[in-house]
matplotlib code that plots the C-alpha trace (Angstrom):
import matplotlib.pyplot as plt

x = [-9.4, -5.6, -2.9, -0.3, 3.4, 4.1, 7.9, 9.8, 8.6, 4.5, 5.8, 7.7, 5.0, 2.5, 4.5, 4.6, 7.3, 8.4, 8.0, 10.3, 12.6, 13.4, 13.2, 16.4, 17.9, 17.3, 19.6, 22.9, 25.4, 26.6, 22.7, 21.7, 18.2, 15.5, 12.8, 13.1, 13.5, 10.2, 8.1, 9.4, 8.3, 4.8, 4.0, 4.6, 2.6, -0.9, -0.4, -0.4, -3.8, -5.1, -4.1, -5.8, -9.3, -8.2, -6.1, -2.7, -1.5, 2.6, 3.4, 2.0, -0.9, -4.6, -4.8, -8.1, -4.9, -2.8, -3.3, -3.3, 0.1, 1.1, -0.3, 1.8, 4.7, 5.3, 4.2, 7.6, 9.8, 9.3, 10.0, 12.9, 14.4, 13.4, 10.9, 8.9, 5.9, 5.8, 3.1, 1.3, 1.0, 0.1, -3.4, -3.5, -1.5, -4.0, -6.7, -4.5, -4.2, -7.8, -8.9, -6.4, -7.5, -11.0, -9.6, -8.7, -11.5, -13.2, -15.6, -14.0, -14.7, -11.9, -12.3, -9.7, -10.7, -8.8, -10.0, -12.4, -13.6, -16.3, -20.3, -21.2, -17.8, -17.2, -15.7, -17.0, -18.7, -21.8, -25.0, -28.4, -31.2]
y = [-8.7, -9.8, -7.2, -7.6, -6.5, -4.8, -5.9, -4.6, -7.7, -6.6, -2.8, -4.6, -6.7, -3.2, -1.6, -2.4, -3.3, -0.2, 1.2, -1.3, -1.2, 2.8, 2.6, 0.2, 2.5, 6.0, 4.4, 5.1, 2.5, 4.6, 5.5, 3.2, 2.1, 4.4, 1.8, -0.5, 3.0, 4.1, 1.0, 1.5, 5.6, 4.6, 1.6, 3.9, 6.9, 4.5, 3.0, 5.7, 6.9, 4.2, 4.0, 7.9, 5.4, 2.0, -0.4, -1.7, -5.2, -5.5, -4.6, -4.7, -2.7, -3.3, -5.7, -3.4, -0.4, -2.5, -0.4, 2.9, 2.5, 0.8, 3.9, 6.5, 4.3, 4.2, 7.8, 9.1, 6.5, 7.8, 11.5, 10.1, 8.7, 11.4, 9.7, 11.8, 9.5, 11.2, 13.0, 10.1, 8.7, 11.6, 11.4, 7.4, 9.2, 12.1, 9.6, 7.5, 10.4, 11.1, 7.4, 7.5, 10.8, 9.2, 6.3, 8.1, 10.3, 7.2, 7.9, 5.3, 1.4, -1.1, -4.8, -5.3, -8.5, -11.8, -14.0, -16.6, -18.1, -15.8, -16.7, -17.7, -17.7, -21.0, -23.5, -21.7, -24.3, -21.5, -23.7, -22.5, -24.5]
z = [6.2, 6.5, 6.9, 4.2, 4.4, 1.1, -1.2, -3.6, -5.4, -5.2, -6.5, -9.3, -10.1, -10.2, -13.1, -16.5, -18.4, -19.7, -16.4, -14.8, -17.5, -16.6, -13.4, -13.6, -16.3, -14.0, -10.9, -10.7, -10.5, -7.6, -6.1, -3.4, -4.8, -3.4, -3.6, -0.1, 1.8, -0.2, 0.7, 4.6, 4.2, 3.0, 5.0, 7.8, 6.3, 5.6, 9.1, 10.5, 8.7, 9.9, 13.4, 14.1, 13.7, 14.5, 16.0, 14.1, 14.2, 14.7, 11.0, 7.7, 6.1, 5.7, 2.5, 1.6, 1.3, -0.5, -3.6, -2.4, -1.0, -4.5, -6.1, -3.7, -4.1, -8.1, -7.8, -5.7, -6.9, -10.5, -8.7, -7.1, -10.6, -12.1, -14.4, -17.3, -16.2, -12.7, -13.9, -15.4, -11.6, -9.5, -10.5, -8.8, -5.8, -5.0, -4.6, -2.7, 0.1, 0.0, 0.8, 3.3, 4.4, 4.6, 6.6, 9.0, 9.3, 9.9, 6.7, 4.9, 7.2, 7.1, 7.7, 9.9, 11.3, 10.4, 12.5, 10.4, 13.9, 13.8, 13.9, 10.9, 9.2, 7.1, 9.1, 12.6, 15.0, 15.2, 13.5, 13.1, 14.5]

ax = plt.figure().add_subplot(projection="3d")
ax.plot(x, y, z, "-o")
ax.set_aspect("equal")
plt.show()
């Protein structure tokens, strides 16, 4: 499975409209936005779940995580703005910390391979006689 390096676009893309719509009323004109220090904080938090059972590539996350990390990002960047829907996306975020938790107690398996050269991959040069 490829490893995937998480955007602001891919969080944007996660939350409705409505959703996205406060988010962009809650900052500031003065307030830095929280949200590419959030995705950096998270990133780092699943990697690191994942690296107490397995190797990590350079950067990026599992692809299989993708959503987890989704879920505990909307979840404190509506804390952060101070969102009534916080509560609305802890529910997504608790399970996100137990799969990770799992993960990393290794009773949760990850693809992590991406290479396709493998036997019996399509396209590998392994045939069957």
């Amino acid at each position: 499975m490829p490893w995937v390096t998480l955007t602001e676009t891919d969080v944007k893309i996660a939350l409705n409209n409505a959703e996205l719509q406060a988010y962009r009323t809650k900052l500031a004109a003065d307030q830095d936005d929280p949200l590419p220090s959030l995705i950096m904080d998270v990133v780092a938090e699943v990697r690191g779940y994942v690296a107490a059972r397995h190797p990590i590539e350079a950067d990026g996350i599992p692809h299989s995580l993708k959503n987890a990390a989704l879920d505990l990002i909307i979840y404190r960047l509506a804390k952060r703005c101070q969102s009534t829907a916080e509560d609305q996306f802890k529910p997504a975020a608790d399970d996100a910390i137990a799969l990770l938790q799992r993960v990393a107690d290794g009773k949760h398996g990850l693809d992590l391979t991406s290479d396709t050269s493998q036997s019996g991959a399509w396209g590998s040069e392994t045939h069957i006689s």
